[in-house]
TIFI-466371 format. One record per residue (C-alpha): x, y, z; residue in three letters; residue number from 1. Coordinates in Angstrom, 1 decimal, padded with zeros to 4 digits. Last residue first. Layout:
BEGIN
X Y Z residu num
X Y Z Ala NUM
...
//
This chain:
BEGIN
X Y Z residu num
007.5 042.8 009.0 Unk 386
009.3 041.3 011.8 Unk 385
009.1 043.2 014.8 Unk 384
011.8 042.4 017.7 Unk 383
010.4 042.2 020.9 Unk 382
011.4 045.2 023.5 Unk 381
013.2 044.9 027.0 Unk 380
012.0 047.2 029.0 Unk 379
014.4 050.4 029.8 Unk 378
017.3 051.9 028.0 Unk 377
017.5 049.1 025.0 Unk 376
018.4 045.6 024.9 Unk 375
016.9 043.3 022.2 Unk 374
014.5 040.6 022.1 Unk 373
014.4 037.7 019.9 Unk 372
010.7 037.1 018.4 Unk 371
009.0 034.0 019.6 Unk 370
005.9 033.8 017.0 Unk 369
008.0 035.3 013.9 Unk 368
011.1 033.3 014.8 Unk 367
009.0 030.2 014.9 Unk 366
006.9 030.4 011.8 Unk 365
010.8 031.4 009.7 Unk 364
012.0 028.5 010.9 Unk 363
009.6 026.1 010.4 Unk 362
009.4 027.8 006.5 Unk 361
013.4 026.7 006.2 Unk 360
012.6 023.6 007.5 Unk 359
010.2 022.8 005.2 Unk 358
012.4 024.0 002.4 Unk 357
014.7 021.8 004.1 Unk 356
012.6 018.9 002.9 Unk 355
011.5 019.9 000.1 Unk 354
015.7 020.3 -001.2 Unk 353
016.0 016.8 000.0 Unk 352
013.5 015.7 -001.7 Unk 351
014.2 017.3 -005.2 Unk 350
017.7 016.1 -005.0 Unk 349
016.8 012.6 -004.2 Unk 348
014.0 012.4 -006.7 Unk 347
016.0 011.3 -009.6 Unk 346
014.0 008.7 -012.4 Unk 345
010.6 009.8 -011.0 Unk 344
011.4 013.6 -010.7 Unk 343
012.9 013.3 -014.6 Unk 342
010.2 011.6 -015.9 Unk 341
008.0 014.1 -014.6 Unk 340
009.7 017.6 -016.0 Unk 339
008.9 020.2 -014.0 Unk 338
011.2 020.0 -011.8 Unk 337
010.8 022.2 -008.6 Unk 336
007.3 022.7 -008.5 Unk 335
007.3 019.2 -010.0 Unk 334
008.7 017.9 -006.6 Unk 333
005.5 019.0 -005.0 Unk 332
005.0 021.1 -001.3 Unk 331
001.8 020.6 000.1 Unk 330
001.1 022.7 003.0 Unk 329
-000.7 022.5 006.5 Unk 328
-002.3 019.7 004.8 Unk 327
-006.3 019.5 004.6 Unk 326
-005.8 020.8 001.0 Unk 325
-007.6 022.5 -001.2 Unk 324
-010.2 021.6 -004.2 Unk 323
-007.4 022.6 -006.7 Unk 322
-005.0 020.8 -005.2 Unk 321
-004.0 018.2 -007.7 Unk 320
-000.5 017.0 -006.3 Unk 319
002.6 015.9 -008.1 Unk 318
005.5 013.9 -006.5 Unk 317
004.6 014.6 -002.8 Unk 316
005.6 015.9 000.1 Unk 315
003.2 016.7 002.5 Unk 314
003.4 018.8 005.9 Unk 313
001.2 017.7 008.8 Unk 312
000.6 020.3 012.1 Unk 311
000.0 018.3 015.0 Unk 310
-003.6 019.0 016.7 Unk 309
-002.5 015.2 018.9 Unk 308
-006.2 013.5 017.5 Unk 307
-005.1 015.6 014.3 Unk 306
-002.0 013.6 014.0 Unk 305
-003.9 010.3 013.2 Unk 304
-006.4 011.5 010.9 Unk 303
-003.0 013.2 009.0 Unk 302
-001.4 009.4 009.1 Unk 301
-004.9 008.2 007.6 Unk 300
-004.2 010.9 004.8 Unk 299
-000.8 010.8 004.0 Unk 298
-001.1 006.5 004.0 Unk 297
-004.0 006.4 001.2 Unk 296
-007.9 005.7 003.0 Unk 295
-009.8 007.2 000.5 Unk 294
-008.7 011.0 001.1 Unk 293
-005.8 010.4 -001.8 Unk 292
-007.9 008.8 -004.5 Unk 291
-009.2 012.7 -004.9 Unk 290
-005.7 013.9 -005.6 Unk 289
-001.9 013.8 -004.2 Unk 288
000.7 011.7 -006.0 Unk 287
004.0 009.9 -005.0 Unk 286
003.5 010.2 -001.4 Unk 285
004.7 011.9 001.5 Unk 284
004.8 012.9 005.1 Unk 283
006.2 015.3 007.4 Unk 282
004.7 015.6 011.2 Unk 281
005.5 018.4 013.5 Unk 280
006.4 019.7 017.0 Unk 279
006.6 015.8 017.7 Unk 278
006.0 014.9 021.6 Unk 277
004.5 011.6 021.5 Unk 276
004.5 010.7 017.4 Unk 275
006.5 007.3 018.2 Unk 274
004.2 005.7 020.3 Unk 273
000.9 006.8 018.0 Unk 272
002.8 005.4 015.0 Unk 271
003.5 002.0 016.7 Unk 270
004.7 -000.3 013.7 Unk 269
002.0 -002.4 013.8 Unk 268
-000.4 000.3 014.8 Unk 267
000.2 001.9 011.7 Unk 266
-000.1 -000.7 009.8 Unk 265
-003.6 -001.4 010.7 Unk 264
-004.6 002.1 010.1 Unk 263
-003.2 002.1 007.1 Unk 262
-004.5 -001.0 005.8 Unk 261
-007.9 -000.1 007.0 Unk 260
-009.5 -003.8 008.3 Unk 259
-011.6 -006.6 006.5 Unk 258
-011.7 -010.1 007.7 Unk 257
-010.9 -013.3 006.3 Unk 256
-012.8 -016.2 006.9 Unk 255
-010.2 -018.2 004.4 Unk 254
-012.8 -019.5 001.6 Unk 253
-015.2 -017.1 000.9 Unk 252
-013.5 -013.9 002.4 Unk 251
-010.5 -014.3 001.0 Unk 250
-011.7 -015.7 -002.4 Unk 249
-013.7 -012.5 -002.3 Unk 248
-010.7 -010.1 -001.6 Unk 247
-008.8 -011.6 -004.3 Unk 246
-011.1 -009.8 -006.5 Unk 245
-008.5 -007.9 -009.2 Unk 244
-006.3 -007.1 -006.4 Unk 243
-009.5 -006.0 -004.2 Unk 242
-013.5 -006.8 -005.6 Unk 241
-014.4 -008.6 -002.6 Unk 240
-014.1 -005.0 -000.4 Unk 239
-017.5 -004.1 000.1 Unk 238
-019.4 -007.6 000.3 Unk 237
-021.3 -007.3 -003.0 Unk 236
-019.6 -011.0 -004.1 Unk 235
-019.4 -012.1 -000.6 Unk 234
-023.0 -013.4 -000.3 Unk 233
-022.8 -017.1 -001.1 Unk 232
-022.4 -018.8 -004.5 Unk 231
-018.9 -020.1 -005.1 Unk 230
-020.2 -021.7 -008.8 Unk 229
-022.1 -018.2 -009.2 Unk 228
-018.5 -016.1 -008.1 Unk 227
-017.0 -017.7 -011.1 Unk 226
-019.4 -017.2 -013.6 Unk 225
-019.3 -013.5 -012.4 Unk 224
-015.9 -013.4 -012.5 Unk 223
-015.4 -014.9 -016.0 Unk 222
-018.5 -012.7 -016.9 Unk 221
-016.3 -009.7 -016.0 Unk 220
-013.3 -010.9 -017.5 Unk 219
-014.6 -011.1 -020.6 Unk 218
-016.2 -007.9 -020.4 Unk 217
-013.0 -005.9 -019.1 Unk 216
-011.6 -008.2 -022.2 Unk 215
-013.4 -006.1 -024.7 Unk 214
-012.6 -003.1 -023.2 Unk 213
-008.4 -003.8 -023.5 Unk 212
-007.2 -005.0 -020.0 Unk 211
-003.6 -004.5 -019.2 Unk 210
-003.3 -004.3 -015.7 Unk 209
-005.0 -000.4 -015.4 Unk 208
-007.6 -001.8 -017.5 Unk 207
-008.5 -004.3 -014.9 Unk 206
-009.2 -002.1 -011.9 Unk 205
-012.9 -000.1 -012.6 Unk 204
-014.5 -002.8 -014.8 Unk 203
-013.3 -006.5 -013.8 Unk 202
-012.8 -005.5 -010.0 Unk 201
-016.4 -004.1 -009.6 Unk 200
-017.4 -000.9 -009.4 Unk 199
-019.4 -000.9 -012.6 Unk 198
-020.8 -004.6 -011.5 Unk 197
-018.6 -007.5 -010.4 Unk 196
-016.4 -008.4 -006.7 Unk 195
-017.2 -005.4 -004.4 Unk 194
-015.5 -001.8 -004.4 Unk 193
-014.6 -001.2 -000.9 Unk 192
-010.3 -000.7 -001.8 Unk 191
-008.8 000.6 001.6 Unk 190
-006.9 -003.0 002.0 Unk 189
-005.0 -005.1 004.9 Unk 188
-007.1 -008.2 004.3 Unk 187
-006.7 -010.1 007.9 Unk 186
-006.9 -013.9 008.2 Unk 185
-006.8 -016.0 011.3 Unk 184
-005.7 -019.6 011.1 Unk 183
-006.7 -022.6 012.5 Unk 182
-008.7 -023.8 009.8 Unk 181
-006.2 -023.3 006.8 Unk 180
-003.7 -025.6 009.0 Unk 179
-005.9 -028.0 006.8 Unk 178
-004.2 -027.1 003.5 Unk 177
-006.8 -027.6 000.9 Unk 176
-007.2 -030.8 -001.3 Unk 175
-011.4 -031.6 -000.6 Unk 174
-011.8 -027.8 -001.7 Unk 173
-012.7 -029.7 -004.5 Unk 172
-014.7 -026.3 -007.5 Unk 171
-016.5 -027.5 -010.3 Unk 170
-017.7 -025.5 -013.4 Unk 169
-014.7 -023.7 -014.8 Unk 168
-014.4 -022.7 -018.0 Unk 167
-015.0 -019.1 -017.7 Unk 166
-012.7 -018.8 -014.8 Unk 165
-010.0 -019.0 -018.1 Unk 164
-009.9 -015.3 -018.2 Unk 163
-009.2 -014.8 -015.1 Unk 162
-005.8 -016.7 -014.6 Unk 161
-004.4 -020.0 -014.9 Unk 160
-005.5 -022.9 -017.1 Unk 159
-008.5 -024.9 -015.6 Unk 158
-007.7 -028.2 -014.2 Unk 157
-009.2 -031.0 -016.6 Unk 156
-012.3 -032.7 -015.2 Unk 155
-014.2 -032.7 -019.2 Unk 154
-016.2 -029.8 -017.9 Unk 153
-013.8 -027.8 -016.7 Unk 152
-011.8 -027.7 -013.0 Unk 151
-010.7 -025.7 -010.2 Unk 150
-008.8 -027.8 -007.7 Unk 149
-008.0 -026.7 -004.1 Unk 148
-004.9 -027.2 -002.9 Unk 147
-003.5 -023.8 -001.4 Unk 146
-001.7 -023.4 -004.8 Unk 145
-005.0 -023.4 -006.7 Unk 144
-006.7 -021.1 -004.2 Unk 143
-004.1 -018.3 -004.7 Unk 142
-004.5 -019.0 -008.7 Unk 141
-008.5 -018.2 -008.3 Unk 140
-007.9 -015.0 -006.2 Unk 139
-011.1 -013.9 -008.0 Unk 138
-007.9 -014.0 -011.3 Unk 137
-008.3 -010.4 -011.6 Unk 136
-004.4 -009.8 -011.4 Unk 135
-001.8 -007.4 -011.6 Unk 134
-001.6 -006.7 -007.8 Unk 133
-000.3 -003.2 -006.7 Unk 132
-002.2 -003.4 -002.9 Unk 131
-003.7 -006.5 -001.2 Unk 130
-002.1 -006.8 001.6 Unk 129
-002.8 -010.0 003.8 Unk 128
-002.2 -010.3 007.3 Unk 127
-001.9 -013.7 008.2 Unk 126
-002.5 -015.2 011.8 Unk 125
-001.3 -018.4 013.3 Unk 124
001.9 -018.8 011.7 Unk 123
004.1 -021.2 012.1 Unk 122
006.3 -020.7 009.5 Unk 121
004.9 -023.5 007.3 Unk 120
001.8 -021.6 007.3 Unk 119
003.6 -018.6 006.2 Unk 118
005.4 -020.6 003.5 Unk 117
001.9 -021.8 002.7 Unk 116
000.8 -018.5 002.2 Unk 115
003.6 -017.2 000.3 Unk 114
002.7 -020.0 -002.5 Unk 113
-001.2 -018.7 -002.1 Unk 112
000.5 -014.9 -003.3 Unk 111
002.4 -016.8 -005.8 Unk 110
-000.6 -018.5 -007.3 Unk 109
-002.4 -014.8 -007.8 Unk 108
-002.0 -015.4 -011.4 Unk 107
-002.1 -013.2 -014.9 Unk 106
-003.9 -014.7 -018.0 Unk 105
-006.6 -012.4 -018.8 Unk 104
-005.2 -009.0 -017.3 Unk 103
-001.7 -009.9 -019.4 Unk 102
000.5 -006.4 -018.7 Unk 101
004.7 -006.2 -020.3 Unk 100
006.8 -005.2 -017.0 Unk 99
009.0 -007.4 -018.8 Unk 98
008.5 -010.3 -016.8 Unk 97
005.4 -009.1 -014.7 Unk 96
006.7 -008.7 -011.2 Unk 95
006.2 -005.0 -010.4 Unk 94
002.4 -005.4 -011.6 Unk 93
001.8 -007.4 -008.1 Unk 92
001.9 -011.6 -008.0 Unk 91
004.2 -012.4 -005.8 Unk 90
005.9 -009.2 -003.8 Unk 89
002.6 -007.8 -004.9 Unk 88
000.6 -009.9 -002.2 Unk 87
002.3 -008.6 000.9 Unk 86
002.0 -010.9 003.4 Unk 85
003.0 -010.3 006.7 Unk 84
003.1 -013.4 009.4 Unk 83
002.2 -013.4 012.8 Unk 82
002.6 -016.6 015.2 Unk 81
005.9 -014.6 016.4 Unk 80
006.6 -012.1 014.1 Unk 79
007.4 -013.1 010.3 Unk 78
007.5 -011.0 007.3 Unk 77
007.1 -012.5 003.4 Unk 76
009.8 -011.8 001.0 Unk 75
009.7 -012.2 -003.1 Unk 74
011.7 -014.3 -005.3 Unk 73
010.3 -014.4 -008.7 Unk 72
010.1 -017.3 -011.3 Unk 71
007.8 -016.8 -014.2 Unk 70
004.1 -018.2 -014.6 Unk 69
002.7 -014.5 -015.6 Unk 68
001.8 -013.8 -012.1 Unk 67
005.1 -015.0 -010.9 Unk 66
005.2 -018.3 -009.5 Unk 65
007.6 -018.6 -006.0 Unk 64
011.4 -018.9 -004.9 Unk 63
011.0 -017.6 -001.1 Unk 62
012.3 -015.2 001.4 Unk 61
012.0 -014.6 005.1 Unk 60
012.3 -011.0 006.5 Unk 59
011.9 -010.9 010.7 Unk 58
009.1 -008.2 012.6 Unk 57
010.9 -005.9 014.5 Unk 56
008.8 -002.9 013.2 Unk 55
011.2 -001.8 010.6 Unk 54
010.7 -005.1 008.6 Unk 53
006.5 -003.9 009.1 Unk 52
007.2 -000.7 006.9 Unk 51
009.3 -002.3 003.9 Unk 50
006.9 -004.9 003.4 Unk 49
004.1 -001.7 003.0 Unk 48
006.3 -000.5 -000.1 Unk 47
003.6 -001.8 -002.6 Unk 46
000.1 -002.0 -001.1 Unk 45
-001.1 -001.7 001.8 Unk 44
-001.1 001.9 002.9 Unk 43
002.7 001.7 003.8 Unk 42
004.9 003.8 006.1 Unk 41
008.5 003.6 007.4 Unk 40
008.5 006.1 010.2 Unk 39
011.6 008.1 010.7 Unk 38
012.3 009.8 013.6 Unk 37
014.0 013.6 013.4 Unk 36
015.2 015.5 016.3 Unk 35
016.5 019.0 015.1 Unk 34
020.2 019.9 016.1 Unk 33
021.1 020.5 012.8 Unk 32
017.9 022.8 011.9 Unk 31
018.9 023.6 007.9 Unk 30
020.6 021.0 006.9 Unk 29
019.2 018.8 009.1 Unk 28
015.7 019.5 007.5 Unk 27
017.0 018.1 003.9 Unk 26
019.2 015.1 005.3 Unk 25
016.1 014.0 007.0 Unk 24
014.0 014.0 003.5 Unk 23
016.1 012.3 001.8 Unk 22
016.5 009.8 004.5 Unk 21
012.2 009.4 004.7 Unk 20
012.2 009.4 000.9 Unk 19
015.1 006.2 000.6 Unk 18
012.7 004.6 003.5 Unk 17
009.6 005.1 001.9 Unk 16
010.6 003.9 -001.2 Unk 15
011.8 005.5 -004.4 Unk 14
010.2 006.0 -007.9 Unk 13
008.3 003.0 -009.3 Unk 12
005.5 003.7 -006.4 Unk 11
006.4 007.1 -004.2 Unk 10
006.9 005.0 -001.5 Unk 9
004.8 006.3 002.2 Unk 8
006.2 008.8 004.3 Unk 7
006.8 009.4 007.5 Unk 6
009.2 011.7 008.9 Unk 5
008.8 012.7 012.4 Unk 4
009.8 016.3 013.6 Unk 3
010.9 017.2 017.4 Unk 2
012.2 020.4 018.2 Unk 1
//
């Protein structure tokens, strides 16, 4: 029997590769001789690094600008002429000093600093993931630290982050890196929602990175000033509004183009190659609901095994089910533990025990559709199970 494991992190819990072992060690206690591949998986955002270092591509790290102006050292991924970027290792939520949220002041400068160090890499292309920022800066800060010089009335430089966009009223792209040219951009995202309006990046993302309703407004006309100075069509382009509208500056000033983040991750790190012959597919994530169908790792690994019609357990942290499931099952940790801090703080145990729970219910499916037979005074005769 053949099962791959491929989860995705459950974010400020564990990452895919701690879930993936967890989950291994689960099914092996039940099915020792099972064959189990592990699939680090990413959507994107957070934990996606992690996926495309299993993939052969090489870890390279850097001293940049955290969103808040602070000092982080985060990793970028190298391959050949392609280089992985994944923009929360610079400027995501995880890296705010203190874990304490600024929506008006935060940075994407980092994210541009990891650029350059993928420029200076060699790189040709530059996949960009988007995911866990905790910044609506228009990608503003990225530009900044490329070369370009956002400045006020009086010719000053701007101060950092979205709230000052407001004060901006010329943009010198004079000062930008030229190897920008040559090379090909790719936002790894699922996020369509364009750059302002009520599905913009100021409205539906900034509260969750710190934004009180006044400044959702403030950052919205910062935006929209912002994006009027730019000009062009990219501001409704589905996907401008991503990591707090990073997406447009992507689109305006690197070419970029758009592609599933799942879907291109998993044919970095060869998911079709590796799922040949599997009797079963486990993933995970930290929580299952309505966000999930729009384009989270479980569910563009599920589109994937239902090309090969191979049944798809999920694991997950907490799942809201009550429209069903496309899963063959969806096992929780809270069904075990109750208690959510405590499932977030230790999921190992509760992991494991899902996954030889799975097992277990593997098990029990086989036995019942190949029954053993026993020997009696004429034909042999299948065991019935009630």
């Amino acid at each position: 029997m053949k099962i791959v494991i491929a989860p995705d992190s459950f974010k400020g819990s564990a990452s895919s590769p701690e879930i993936a072992e967890w989950i291994e060690i689960g099914i092996h206690s039940v099915i020792p001789d099972c064959e189990t591949v592990k699939v680090a998986i990413g959507d994107g955002g957070e934990g996606s690094l992690d996926a495309i270092l299993s993939a052969g591509f090489s870890a390279h790290t850097y001293e940049v600008t955290g969103p808040l102006g602070n000092p982080v050292t985060a990793m970028i991924a190298i391959k050949g002429e392609t280089a992985f970027i994944e923009m929360a290792q610079a400027s995501g939520l995880s890296q705010l000093p203190g874990g304490e949220k600024s929506a008006l002041t935060a940075s994407s400068f980092g994210a541009g600093q990891l650029i350059l160090a993928a420029l200076n890499n060699g790189a040709k292309k530059i996949i960009l993931a988007v995911g866990g920022s905790a910044t609506t800066d228009a990608g503003s800060g990225a530009l900044q630290a490329l070369g370009a010089k956002l400045t006020d009335s009086a010719g000053n430089e701007i101060a950092r982050g979205g709230g000052a966009l407001i004060d901006c009223v010329k943009i010198d792209v004079a000062g930008l890196d030229p190897r920008l040219a040559n090379t090909s951009f790719v936002l790894a995202s699922d996020v369509e929602n364009p750059l302002l309006g009520v599905e913009g990046a100021a409205r539906v993302f900034s509260p969750q990175k710190g934004a009180s309703p006044k400044e959702v407004e403030l950052l919205e006309k910062s935006l929209a000033h912002f994006a009027s100075i730019v000009g062009g069509q990219y501001a409704t382009a589905p996907g401008s509004g991503a990591a707090g509208g990073f997406g447009f500056m992507a689109y305006t000033f690197l070419s970029a183009t758009a592609e599933s983040g799942i879907d291109l991750i998993l044919d970095l790190v060869e998911f079709d190659r590796q799922v040949i012959g599997a009797d079963y597919i486990i993933t995970g994530e930290g929580r299952f609901d309505s966000q999930s169908v729009k384009g989270k790792a479980p569910w563009g690994i599920l589109q994937r095994a239902a090309k090969s019609s191979i049944p798809t357990f999920l694991i997950c942290g907490d799942a809201d089910t009550h429209q069903g499931s496309p899963f063959k099952e969806v096992l929780t940790l809270t069904s075990l533990e109750p208690d959510i801090d405590t499932c977030i703080s230790n999921p190992a145990p509760l992991v494991t025990q899902l996954g030889a729970e799975i097992a277990v219910r593997i098990t029990r499916r086989r036995e019942k559709e190949n029954p053993p037979t026993v020997c009696v005074d004429g034909p042999s005769l299948p065991l019935i199970y009630p």
